[in-house]
FIKOL-489485 format. One record per residue (C-alpha): x, y, z; residue number from 0. Coordinates in steps of 0.001 Angstrom, whole numbers, always signed. Each point is the difference from the previous one (the first is absolute). Layout:
# residues N
+---------+---------+---------+------+
:    east :   north :      up : resi :
+---------+---------+---------+------+
:       X :       Y :       Z :  NUM :
...
+---------+---------+---------+------+
END
This chain:
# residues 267
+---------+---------+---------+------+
:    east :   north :      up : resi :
+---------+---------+---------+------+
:  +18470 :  +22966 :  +58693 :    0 :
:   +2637 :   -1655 :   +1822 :    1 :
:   -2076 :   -2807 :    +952 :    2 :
:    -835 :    -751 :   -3322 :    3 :
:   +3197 :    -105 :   -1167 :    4 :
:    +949 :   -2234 :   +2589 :    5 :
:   -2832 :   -1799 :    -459 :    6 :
:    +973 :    -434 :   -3842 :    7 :
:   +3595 :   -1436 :   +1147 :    8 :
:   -2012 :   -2624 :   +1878 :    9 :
:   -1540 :   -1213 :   -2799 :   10 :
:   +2716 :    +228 :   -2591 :   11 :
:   +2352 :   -2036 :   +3032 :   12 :
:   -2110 :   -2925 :    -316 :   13 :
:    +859 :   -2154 :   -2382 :   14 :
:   -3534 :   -2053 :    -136 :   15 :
:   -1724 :   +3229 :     -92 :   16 :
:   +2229 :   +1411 :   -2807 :   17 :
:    -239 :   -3394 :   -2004 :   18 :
:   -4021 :    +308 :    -270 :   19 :
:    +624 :   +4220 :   -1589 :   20 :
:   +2789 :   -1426 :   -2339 :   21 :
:   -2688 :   -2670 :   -1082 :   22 :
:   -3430 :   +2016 :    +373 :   23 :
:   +2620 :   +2830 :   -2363 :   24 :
:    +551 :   -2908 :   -2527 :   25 :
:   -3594 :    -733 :    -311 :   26 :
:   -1123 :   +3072 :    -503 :   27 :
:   +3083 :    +727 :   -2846 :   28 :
:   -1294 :   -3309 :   -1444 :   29 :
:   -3621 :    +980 :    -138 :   30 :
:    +618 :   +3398 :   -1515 :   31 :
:   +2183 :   -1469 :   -2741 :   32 :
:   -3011 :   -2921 :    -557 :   33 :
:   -2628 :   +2480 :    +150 :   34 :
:   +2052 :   +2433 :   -2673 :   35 :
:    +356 :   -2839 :   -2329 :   36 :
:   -3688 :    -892 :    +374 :   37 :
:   -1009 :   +3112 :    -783 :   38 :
:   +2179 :    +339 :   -2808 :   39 :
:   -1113 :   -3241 :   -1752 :   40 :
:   -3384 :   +1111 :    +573 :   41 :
:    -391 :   +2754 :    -924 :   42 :
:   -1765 :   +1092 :   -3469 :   43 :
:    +955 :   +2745 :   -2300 :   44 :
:   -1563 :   +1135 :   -2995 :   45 :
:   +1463 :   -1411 :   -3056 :   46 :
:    -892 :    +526 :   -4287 :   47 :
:    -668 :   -2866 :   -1933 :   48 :
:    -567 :    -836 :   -3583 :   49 :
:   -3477 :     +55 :   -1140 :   50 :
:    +707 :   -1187 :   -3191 :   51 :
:   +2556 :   -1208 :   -1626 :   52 :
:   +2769 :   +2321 :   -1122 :   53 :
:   +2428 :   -1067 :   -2776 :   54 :
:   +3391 :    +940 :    -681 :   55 :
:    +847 :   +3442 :    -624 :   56 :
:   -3810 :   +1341 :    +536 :   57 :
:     -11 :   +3366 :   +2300 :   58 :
:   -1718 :    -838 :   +3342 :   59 :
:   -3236 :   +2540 :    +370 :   60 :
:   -2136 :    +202 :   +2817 :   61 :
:   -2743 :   -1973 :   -1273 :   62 :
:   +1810 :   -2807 :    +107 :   63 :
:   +1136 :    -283 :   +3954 :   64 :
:   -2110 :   -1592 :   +2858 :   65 :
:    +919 :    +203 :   +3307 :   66 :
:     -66 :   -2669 :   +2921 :   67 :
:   +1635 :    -646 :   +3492 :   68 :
:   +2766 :   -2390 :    +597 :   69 :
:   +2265 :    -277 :   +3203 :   70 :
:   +2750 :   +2885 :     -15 :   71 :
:   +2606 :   -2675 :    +519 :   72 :
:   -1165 :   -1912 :   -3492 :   73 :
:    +358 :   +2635 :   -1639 :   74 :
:   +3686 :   +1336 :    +578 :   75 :
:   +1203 :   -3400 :    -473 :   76 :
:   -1366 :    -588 :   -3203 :   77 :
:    +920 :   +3008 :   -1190 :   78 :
:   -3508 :    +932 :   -1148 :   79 :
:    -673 :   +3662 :    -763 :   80 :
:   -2292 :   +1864 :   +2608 :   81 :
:     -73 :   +3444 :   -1072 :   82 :
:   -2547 :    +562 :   -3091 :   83 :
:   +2070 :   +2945 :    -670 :   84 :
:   +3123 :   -2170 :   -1343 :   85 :
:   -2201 :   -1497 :   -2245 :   86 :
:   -2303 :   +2130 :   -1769 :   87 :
:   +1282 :   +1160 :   -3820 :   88 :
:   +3341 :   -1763 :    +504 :   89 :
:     -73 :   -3399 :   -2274 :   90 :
:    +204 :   -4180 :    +325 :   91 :
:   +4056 :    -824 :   -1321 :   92 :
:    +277 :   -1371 :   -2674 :   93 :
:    -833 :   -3863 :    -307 :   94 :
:   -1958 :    -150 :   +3043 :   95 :
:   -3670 :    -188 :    +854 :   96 :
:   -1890 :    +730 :   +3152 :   97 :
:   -3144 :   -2028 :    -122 :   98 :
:   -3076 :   +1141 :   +1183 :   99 :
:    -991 :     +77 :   +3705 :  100 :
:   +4451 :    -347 :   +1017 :  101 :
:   +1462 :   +2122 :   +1551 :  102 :
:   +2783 :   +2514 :   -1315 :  103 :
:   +3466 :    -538 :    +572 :  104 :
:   +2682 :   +2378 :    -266 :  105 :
:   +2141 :   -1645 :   -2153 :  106 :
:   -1941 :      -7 :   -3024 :  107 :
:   -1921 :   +3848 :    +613 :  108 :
:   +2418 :   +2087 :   -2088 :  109 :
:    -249 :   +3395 :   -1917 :  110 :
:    -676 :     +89 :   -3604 :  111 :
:   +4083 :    +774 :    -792 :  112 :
:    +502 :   -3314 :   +1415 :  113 :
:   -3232 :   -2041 :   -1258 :  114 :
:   +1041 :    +933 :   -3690 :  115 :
:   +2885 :   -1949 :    +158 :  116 :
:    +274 :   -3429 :    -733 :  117 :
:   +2417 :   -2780 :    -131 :  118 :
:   +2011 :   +1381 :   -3047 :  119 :
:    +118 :   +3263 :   +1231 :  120 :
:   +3530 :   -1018 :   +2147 :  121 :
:   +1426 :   -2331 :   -2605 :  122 :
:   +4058 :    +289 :    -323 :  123 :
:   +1629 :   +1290 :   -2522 :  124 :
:   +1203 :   -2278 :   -2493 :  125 :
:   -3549 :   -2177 :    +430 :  126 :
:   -3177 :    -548 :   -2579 :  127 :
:   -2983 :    -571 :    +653 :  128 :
:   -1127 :   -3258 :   -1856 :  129 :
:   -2980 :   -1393 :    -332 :  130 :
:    -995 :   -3740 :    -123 :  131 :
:   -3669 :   -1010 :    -865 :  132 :
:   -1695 :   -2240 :   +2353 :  133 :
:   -3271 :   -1315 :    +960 :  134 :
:   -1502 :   -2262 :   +2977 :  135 :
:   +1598 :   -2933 :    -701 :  136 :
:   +3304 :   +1337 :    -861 :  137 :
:    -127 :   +1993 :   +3594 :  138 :
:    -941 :   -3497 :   +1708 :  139 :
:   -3507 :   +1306 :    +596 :  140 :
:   +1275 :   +3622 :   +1226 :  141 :
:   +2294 :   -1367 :   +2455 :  142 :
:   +3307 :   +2030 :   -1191 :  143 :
:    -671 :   +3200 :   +1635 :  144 :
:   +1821 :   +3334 :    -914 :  145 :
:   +3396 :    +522 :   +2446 :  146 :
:    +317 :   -3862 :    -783 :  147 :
:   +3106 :   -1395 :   -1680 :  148 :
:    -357 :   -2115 :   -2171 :  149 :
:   +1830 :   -1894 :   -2521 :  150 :
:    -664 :    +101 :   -3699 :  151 :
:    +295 :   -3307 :   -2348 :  152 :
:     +93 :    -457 :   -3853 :  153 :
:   -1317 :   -3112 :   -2252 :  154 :
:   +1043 :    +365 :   -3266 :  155 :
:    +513 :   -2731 :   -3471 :  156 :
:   +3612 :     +67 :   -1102 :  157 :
:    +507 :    -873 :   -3658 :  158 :
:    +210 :   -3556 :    +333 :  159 :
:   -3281 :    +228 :   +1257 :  160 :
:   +1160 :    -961 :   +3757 :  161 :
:   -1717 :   +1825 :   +3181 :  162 :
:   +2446 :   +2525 :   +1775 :  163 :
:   -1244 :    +814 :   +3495 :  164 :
:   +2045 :   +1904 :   +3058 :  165 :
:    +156 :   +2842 :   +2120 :  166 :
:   +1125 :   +2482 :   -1997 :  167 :
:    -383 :   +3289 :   +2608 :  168 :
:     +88 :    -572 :   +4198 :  169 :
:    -958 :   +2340 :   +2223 :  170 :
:   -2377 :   +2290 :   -1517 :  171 :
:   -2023 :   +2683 :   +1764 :  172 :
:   -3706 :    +127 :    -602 :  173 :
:   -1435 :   +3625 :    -593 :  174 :
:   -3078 :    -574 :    -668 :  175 :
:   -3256 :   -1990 :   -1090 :  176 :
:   -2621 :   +1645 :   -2146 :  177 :
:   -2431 :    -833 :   -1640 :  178 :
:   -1527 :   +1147 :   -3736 :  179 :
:    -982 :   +2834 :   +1281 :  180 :
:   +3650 :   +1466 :   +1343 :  181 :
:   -1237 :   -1107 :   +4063 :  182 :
:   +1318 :   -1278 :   +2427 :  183 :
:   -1138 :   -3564 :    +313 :  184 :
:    +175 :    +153 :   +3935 :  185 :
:    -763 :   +3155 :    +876 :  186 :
:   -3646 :    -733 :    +283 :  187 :
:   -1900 :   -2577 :   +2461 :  188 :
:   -3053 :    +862 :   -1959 :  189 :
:    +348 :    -481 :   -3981 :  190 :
:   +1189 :   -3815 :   -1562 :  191 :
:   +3018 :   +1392 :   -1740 :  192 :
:   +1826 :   -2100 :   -2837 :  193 :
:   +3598 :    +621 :    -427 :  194 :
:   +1305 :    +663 :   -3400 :  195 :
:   +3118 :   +1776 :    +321 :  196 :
:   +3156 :    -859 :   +2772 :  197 :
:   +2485 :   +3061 :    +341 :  198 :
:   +3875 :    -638 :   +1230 :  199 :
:   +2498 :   +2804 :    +111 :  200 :
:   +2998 :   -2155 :   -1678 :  201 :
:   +3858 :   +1346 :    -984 :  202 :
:     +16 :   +1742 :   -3767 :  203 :
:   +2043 :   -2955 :   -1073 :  204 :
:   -2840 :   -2586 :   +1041 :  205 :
:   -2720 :   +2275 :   -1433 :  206 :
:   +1340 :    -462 :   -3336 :  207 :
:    +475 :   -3902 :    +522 :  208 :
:   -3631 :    -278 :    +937 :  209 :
:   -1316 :   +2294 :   -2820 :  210 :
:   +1879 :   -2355 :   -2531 :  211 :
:   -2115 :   -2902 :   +1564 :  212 :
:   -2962 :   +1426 :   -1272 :  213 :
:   +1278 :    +429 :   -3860 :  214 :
:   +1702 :   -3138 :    -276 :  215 :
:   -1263 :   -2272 :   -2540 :  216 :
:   -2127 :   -2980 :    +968 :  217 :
:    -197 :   +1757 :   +3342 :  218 :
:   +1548 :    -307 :   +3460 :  219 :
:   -2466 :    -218 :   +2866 :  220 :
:    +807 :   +1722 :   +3280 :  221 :
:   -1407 :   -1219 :   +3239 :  222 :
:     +83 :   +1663 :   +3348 :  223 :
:    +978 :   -2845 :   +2901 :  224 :
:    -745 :    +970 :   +3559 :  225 :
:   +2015 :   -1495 :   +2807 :  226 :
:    -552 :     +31 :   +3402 :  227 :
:    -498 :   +3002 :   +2664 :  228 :
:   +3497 :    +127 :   +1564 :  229 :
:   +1227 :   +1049 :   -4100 :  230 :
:   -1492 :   +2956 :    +282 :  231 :
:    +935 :    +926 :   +3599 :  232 :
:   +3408 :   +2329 :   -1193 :  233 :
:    +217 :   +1918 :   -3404 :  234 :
:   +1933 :   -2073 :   -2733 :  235 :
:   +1458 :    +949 :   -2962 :  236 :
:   -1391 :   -1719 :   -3210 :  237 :
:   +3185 :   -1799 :   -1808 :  238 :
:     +44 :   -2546 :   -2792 :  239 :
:    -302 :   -3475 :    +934 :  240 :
:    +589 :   -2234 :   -3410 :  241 :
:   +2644 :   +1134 :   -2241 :  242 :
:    -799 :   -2201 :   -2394 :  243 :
:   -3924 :   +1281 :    -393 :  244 :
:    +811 :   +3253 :    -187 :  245 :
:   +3109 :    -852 :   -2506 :  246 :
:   -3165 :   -1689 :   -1594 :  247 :
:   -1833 :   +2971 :    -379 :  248 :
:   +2871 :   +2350 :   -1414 :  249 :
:    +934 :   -2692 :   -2623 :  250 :
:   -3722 :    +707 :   -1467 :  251 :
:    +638 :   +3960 :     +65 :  252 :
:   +2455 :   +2395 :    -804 :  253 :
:   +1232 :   +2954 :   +2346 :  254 :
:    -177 :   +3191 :   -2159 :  255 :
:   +3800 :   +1680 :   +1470 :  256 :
:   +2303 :   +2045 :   -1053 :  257 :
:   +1717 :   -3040 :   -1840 :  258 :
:   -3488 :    -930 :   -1690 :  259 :
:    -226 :   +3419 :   -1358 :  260 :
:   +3423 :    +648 :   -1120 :  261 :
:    -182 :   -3061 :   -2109 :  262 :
:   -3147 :    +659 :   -1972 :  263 :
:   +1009 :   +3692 :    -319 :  264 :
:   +3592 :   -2296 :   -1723 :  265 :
:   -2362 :   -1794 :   -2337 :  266 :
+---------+---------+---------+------+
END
């Protein structure tokens, strides 16, 4: 035992000796960590799929998952779903769509308290929903998507028969885009959806502006403008623009206050 040990000393003296463990050590460190990472990147797993396609809000059944194998590592980073179990009976969120043979992802499998919500279901307090009616052209051929913000013009004839045209509103938040039916124009890859109706969560003060718009004699159009991605990349607040336009539109109405009906009650 002794002579081993001294034997061992020997060895671990010499530096040349000692040099070729340290490197043969690193090698083999090197080659385990390689090898892990191989295997990792290699390796399948069973995943679900989407055999059809599933539309917003629709409860996932079995029927309607496929399975395949991907590489492990693919999988966590994408944040697909591997366990069946996560997704059978829960529910596609709201104003999504998994298409049919993709994959499911975690962030739009939720359970059916969460799917029945939509984008007005978190509106603040002090906000109306309004509605403004669209169609292709209007939308720019569908490109104003809903989380978009957007602003809204107005063309309108004054009385001396001149064309008034602004920004009246900046900053609006897109709801959503439906069609005649009450869908969602992009929640489906599969059906050629129409829009027809453009929903904005706007202040109480703004909703009434915009409803007077649509009584107005001789009419007021109102046009949705979109403007570029980096508008829409932090929330905004939708504020008047043109004083004058929306001065405009009150002279043509009357606000029915306290002060209108004290003085017909005075008549």
């Amino acid at each position: 035992m002794g002579n081993v040990k001294e034997e061992f000393k020997k060895i671990l003296s010499n530096k040349n000796t000692l040099t070729i463990l340290i490197v043969l050590a690193g090698i083999i460190v090197l080659y385990a960590i390689y090898n892990n990472r191989v295997n990792q990147a290699v390796t399948l797993i069973k995943v679900p799929y989407a055999k059809v396609e599933i539309t917003s809000r629709t409860q996932i059944t079995a029927e309607m998952i496929g399975y395949t194998e991907i590489p492990k590592k693919i999988a966590s980073s994408l944040g697909i779903v591997t366990n069946s179990i996560s997704i059978n009976g829960n529910y596609v969120k709201y104003g999504n769509t998994i298409p049919a043979n993709s994959f499911f992802y975690s962030s739009i499998i939720v359970n059916f308290e969460e799917a029945i919500k939509t984008e007005f279901s978190d509106m603040k307090d002090g906000y109306t929903a309004y509605n403004l009616a669209v169609d292709i052209d209007s939308t720019y051929g569908n490109s104003i998507y809903t989380g978009n913000y957007v602003d809204l013009y107005v063309k309108a004839v004054d009385d001396n028969n001149k064309i008034i045209f602004g920004r009246l509103i900046e900053g609006i938040k897109v709801l959503a885009v439906l069609d005649s039916n009450g869908n969602d124009v992009f929640e489906s890859s599969a059906d050629d959806r129409s829009p027809r109706q453009m929903w904005f969560a706007v202040p109480d003060e703004l909703y009434t502006l915009l409803k007077k718009t649509e009584y107005i004699s001789g009419g007021i159009e109102v046009m949705p403008i979109p403007r570029n991605a980096s508008y829409s990349s932090y929330d905004r607040e939708p504020t008047i623009d043109s004083q004058y336009i929306e001065n405009y539109i009150l002279s043509k109405s009357i606000n029915i206050g306290v002060d209108f009906q004290n003085s017909y009650v005075n008549q």
